[in-house]
C-alpha positions as CSV (number, residue, x, y, z in Angstrom):
1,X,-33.3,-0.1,9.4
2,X,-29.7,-0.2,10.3
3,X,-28.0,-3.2,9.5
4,X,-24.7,-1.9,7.8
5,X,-22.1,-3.2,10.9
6,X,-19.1,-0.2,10.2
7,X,-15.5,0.1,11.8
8,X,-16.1,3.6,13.3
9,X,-12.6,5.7,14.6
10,X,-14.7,7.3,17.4
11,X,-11.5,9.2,19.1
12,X,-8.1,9.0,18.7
13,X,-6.9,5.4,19.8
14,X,-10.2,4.0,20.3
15,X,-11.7,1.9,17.8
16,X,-16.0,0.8,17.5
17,X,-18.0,-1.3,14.8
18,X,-20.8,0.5,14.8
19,X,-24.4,-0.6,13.2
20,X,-24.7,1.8,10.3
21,X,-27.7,2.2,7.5
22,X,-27.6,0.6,4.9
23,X,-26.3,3.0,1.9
24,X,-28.3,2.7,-1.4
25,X,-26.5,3.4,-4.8
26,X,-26.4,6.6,-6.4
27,X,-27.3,7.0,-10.2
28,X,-23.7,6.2,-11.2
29,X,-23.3,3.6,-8.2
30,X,-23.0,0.6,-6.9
31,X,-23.9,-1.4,-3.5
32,X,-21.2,-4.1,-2.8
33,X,-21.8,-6.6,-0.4
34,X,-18.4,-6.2,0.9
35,X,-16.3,-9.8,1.2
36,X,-13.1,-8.6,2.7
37,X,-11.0,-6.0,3.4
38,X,-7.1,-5.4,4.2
39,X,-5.7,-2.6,7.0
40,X,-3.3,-0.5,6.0
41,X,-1.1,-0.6,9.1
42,X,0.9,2.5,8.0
43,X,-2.0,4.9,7.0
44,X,-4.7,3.6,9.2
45,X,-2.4,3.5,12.6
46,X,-1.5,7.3,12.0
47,X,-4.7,8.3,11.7
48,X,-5.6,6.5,14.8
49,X,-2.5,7.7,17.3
50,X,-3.2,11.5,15.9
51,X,0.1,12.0,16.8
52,X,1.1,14.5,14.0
53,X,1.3,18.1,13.9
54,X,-1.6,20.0,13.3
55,X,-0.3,21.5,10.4
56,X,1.2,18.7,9.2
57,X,-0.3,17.4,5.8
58,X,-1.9,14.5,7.9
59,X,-4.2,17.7,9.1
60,X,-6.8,16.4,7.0
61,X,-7.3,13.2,9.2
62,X,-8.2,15.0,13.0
63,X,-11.8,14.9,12.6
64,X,-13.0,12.3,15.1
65,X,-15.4,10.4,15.0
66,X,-14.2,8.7,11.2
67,X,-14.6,5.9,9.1
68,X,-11.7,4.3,7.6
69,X,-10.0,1.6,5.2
70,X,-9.2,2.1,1.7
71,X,-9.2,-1.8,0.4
72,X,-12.5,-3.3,-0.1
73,X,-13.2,-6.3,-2.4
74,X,-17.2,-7.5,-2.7
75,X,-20.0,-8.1,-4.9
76,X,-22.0,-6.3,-6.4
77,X,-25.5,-6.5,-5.6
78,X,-27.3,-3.8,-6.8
79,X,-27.1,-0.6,-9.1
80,X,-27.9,2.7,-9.5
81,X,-30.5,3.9,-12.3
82,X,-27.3,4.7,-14.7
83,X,-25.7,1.8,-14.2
84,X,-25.8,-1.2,-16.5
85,X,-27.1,-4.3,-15.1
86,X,-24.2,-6.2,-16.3
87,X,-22.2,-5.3,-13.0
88,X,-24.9,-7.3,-10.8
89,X,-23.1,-10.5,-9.7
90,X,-19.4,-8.7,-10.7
91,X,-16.9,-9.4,-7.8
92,X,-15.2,-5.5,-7.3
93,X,-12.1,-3.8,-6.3
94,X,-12.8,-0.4,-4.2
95,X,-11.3,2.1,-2.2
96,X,-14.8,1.6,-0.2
97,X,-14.3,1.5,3.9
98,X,-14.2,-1.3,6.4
99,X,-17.8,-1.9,6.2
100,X,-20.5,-4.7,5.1
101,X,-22.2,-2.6,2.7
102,X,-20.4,0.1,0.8
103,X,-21.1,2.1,-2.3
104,X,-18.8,3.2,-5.3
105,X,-18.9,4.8,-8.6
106,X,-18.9,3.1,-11.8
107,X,-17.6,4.6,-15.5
108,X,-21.0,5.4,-17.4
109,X,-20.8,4.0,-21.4
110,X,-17.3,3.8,-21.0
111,X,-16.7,7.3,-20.1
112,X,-13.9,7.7,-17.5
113,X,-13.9,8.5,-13.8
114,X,-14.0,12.5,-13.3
115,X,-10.2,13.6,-13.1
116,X,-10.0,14.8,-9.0
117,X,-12.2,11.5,-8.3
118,X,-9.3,9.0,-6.8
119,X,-12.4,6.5,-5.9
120,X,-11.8,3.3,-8.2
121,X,-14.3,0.4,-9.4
122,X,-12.0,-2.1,-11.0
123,X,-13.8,-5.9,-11.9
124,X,-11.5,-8.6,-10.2
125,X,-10.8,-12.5,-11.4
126,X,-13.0,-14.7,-9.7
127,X,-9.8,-16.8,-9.6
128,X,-8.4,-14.5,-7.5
129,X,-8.4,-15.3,-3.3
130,X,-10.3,-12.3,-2.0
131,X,-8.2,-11.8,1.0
132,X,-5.4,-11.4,-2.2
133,X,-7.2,-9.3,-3.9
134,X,-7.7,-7.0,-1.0
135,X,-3.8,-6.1,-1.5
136,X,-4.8,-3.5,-4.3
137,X,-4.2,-0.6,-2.8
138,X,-1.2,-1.0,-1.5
139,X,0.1,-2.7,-4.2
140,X,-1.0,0.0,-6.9
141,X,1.2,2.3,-4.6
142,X,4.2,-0.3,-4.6
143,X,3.8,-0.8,-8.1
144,X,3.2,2.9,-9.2
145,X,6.4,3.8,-7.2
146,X,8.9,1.4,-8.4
147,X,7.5,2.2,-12.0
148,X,8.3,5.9,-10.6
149,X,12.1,4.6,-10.0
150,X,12.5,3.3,-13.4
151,X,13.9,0.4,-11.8
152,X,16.4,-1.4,-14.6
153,X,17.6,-5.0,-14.9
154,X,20.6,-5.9,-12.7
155,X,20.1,-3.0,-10.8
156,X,20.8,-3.2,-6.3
157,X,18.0,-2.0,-4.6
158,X,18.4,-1.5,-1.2
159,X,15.0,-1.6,1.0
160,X,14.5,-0.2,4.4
161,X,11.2,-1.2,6.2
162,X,9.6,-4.6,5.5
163,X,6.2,-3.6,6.4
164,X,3.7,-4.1,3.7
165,X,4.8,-1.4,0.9
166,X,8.2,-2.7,1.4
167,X,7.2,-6.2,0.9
168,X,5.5,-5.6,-2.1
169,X,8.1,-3.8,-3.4
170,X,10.5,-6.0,-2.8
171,X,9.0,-8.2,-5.3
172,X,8.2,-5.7,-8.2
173,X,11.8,-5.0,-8.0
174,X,12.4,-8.2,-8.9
175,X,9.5,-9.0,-11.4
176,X,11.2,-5.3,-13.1
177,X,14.4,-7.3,-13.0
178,X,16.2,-5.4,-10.4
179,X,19.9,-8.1,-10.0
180,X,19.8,-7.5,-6.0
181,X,17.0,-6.5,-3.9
182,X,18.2,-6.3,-0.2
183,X,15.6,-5.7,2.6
184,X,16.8,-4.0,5.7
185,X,14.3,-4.3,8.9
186,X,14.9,-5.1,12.5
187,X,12.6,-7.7,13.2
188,X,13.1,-11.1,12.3
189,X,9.4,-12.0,11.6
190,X,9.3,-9.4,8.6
191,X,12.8,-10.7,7.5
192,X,11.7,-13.9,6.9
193,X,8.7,-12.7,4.6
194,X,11.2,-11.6,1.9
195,X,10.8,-13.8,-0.9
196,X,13.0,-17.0,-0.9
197,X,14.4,-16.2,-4.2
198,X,18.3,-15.8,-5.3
199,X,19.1,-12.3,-5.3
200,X,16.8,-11.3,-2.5
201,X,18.3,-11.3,0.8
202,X,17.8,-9.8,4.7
203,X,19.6,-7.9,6.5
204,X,19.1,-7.2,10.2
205,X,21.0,-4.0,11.3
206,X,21.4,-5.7,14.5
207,X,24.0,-8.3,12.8
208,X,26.3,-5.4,11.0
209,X,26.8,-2.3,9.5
210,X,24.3,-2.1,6.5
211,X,26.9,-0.3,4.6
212,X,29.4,-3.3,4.9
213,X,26.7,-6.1,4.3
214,X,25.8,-3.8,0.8
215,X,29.2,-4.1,-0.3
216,X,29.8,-7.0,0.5
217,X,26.5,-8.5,-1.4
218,X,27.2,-6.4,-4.5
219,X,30.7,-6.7,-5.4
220,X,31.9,-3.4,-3.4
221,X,29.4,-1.4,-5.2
222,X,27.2,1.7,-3.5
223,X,23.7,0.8,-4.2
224,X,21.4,1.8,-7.6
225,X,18.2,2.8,-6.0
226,X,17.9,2.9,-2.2
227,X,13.6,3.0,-1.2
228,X,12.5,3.8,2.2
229,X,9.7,2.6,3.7
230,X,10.2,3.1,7.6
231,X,9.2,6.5,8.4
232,X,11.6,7.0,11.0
233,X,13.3,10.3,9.4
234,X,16.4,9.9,11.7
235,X,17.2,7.1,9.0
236,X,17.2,8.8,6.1
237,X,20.7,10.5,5.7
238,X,22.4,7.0,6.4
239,X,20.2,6.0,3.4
240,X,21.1,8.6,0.8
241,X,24.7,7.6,1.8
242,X,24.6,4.2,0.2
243,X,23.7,5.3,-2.9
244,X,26.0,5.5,-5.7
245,X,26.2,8.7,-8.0
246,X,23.3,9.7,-9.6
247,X,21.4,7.0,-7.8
248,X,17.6,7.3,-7.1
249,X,16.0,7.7,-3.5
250,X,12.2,6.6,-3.2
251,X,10.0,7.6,-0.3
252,X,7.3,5.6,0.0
253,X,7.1,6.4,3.5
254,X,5.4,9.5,5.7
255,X,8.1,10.8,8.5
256,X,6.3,12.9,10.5
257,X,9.5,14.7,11.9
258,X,11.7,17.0,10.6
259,X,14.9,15.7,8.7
260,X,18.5,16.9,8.9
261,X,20.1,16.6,5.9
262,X,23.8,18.6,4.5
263,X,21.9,18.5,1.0
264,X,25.7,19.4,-0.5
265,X,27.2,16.0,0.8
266,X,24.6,13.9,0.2
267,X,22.4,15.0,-2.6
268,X,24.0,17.4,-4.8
269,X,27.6,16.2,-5.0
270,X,26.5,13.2,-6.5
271,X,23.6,14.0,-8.0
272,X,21.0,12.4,-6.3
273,X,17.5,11.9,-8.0
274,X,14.7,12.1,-4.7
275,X,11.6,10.4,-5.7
276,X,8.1,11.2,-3.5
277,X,5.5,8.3,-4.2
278,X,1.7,8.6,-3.2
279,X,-0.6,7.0,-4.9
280,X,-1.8,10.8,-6.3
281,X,1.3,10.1,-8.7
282,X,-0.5,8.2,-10.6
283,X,-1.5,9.8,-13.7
284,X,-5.1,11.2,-13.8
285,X,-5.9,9.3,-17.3
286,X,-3.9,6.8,-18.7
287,X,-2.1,8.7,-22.0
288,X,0.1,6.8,-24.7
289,X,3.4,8.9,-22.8
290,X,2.0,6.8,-19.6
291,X,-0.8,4.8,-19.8
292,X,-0.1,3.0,-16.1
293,X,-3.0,5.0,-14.7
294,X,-4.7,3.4,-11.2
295,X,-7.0,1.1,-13.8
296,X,-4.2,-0.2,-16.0
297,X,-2.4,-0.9,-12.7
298,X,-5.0,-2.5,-10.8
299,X,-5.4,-4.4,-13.8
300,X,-2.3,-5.9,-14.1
301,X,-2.0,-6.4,-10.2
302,X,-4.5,-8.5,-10.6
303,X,-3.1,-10.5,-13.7
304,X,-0.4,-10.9,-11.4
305,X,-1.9,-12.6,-9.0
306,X,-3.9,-15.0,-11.3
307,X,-1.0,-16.2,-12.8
308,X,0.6,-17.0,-10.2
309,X,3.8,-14.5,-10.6
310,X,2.9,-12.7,-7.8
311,X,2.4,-14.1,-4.5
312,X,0.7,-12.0,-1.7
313,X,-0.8,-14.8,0.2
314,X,2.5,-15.6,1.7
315,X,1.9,-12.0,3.7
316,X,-1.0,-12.4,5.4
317,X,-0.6,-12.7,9.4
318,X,-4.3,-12.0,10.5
319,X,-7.5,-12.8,9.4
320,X,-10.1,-11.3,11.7
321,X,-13.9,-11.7,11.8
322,X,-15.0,-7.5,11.4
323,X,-16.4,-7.9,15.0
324,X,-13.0,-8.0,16.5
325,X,-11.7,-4.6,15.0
326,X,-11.4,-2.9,18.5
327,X,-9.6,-5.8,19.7
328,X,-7.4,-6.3,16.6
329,X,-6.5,-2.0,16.3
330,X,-5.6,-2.4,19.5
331,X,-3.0,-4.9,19.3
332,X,-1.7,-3.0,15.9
333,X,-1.1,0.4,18.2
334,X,0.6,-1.6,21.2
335,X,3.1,-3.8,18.5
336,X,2.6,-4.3,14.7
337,X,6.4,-6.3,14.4
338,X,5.0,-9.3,13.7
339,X,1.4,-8.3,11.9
340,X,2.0,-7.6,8.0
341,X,-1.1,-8.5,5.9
342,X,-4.3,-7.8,8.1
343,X,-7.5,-9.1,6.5
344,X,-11.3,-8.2,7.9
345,X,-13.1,-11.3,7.2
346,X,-17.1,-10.0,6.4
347,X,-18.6,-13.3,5.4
């Protein structure tokens, strides 16, 4: 009997929810009853245009017809013969798709999750909104990647892109204590979901020249860490410019063009550090050198968001019923300026 309803990538650009069977847990699963689930507008939408090259690293993704989504938060409502019964009733965190009933794996008698496995089963606070909670994802990649940066108290971090990942890491900067966080985007609606907090402040290329606004912010002073979230690769030598020496660059983002860059003038003369974050940074196992593995992580996003220190709520645009995925992909391919957090509602 098919009664799993499943968004469904059936070609490039065209979008389906398509009635699916039912999946029943493996030995070391669970079934989740899925309650909702976030797009990631970034990932998602390049997998859906199939616009890169096909040798890019996005090669992987070509295969049409596909499932997608990354961000699933449910219940679980049944287990596999492995599994104790103590996870019945447990609201969950997966990397599950956009689908009513998913599966996912569960550590057995405490064992750990197979080290190439990136699939994560993580209990969330009932406290917790569940359209909130459905940020995980992308904030264990915002968080893993300004833990990357090492970001420092009083530091000036300089943001370019305030889609979702720059959102969020606008405001790890500051829970790491970063002095100045300055997010640079050119639409206003994305601007005005920086957080209303002193230190943090917009800045719409439109208005000025970046560079001057920078100095002008932080005392005359080239920027600390400088992360870049736009994927627009024509961007990215202005960017390394407004670093100061030996400052830190942190790509977050996927160009999918080429880059020119005179490495000599803007990397090596001052020393540069280039960072590369993807949530495969993480480390496989948390270890006592670094024990922020995607658990830990997804742990503490969590504790965030209970205690009220972090506030993702403020970044949802859309909630959509599931049955209005075409409709809603759609809209996301044609203009995403003033969509940030996207939510599938499957209750």
């Amino acid at each position: 009997m098919k009664e799993n309803p499943t968004v469904v990538f059936a070609r490039p650009k065209h979008v389906i929810v398509e009635n699916r069977a039912k999946p029943a847990p493996g030995e070391d699963e669970v079934l989740i009853r899925t309650e909702a689930s976030l797009i990631s507008t970034g990932t998602e939408l390049t997998i859906l245009r199939a616009e890169y090259a096909p040798d890019s690293a996005w090669s992987w993704a070509s295969r049409f017809p596909r499932t997608s989504g990354y961000s699933n938060i449910g219940t679980v409502i049944d287990i596999g013969s492995k599994v104790d019964r103590a996870w019945i009733g447990k609201r969950v965190a997966t990397r599950a798709k956009h689908a009513a009933y998913v599966t996912s794996r569960v550590p057995l008698d405490g064992r750990p999750f197979e080290p190439h496995r990136i699939l994560m089963t993580a209990p969330v606070d009932t406290s917790v909104p569940k359209e909130e909670a459905a940020f995980f994802a992308l904030g264990l990649i915002a968080l893993n990647g300004v833990r990357r940066a090492g970001i420092e108290m009083g530091q000036c971090v300089v943001i370019y892109g305030l889609g979702l990942i720059g959102q969020l890491a606008a405001r790890f900067c500051r829970l790491a204590g970063a002095g100045l966080v300055l997010g640079v985007d050119l639409h206003e609606p994305r601007l005005d979901r920086l957080p209303k907090a002193k230190g943090c402040h917009a800045i719409d290329p439109k208005n000025g020249d970046v560079r001057e606004q920078l100095e002008i912010l932080n005392r005359n002073r080239p920027a600390d860490v400088v992360i870049e979230c736009t994927g627009n690769e024509e961007l990215i030598p202005a960017e390394l410019s407004l670093l100061r020496p030996q400052g830190k660059f942190l790509l977050f983002s996927s160009p999918s063009g080429p880059t020119r860059i005179n490495f000599n003038d803007l990397c090596l003369k001052d020393s540069l550090t280039i960072i590369g974050c993807h949530e495969d940074s993480h480390p496989l196992r948390s270890t006592p050198d670094n024990p922020w593995d995607r658990l830990r992580n997804a742990e503490y996003f969590f504790d965030l968001l209970a205690a009220g220190q972090l506030d993702v709520g403020e970044l949802i645009t859309h909630r959509v019923p599931y049955h209005e995925a075409p409709k809603i992909y759609d809209m996301l391919l044609h203009d995403r300026s003033h969509s940030l957090g996207v939510v599938f509602e499957w209750e």
